[in-house]
C-alpha positions in Angstrom: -18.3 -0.2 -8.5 -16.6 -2.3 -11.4 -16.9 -2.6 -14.8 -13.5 -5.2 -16.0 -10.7 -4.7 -14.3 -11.5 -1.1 -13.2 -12.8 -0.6 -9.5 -13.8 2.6 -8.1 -14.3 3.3 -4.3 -15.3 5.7 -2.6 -14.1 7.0 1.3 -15.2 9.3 4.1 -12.8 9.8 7.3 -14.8 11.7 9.8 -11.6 11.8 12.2 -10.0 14.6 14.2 -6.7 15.6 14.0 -4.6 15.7 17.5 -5.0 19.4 17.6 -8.6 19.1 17.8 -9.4 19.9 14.5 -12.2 18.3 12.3 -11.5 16.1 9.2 -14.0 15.0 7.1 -12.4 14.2 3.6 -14.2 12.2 1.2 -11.7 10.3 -1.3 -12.4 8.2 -5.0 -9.5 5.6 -5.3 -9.5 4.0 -8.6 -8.0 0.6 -9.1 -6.8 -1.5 -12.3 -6.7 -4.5 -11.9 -4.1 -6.6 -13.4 -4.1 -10.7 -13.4 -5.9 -10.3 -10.5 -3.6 -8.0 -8.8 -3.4 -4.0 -8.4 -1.5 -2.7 -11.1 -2.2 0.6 -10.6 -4.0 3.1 -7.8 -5.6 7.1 -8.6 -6.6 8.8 -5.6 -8.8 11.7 -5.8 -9.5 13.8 -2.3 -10.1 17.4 -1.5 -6.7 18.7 -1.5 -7.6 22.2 -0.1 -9.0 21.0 3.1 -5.9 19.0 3.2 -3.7 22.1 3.0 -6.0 24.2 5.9 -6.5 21.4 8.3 -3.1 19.7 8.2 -1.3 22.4 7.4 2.1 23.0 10.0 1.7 25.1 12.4 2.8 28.9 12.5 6.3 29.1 13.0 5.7 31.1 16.3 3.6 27.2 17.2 6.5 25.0 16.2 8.3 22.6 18.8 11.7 22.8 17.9 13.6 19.7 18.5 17.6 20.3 20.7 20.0 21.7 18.1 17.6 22.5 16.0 17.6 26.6 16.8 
C-alpha cells in the first residue's frame, strides 16, 4: 500500500529455525520515501515470539568455543 511517499508492507516467514523449531512471524515495514529513495525504514514484528523461539539456549545447551571455559 502507498499513499505519497509512504509505503507499507507487509511479511510472513513461515521458516524453521536449525533447531527445528517453527517461525512464523508476520512483520509491517514502513518506508518514506525520499527523492525516490528510502529515507527512512519502521519495522514492526512480534517481538515475543522472537524472544521464545530464538532465544539462546540454556546455559547447560551452550557449545563453548576453546578458551572460552
Amino acid at each position: 500500500m502507498a499513499d505519497g511517499d509512504v509505503v507499507v508492507v507487509e511479511g510472513r516467514n513461515p521458516s524453521v529455525t536449525t533447531s527445528g523449531r517453527d517461525y512464523p512471524n508476520r512483520y509491517c515495514w514502513v518506508f518514506v520515501m525520499r527523492d525516490g529513495e528510502v529515507a527512512e525504514i519502521t519495522e514492526y514484528t512480534d517481538t515475543q515470539l522472537i524472544a521464545e523461539v530464538l532465544a539462546p539456549p540454556p546455559a547447560a545447551l551452550r557449545h563453548t568455543a576453546p578458551g572460552d571455559r
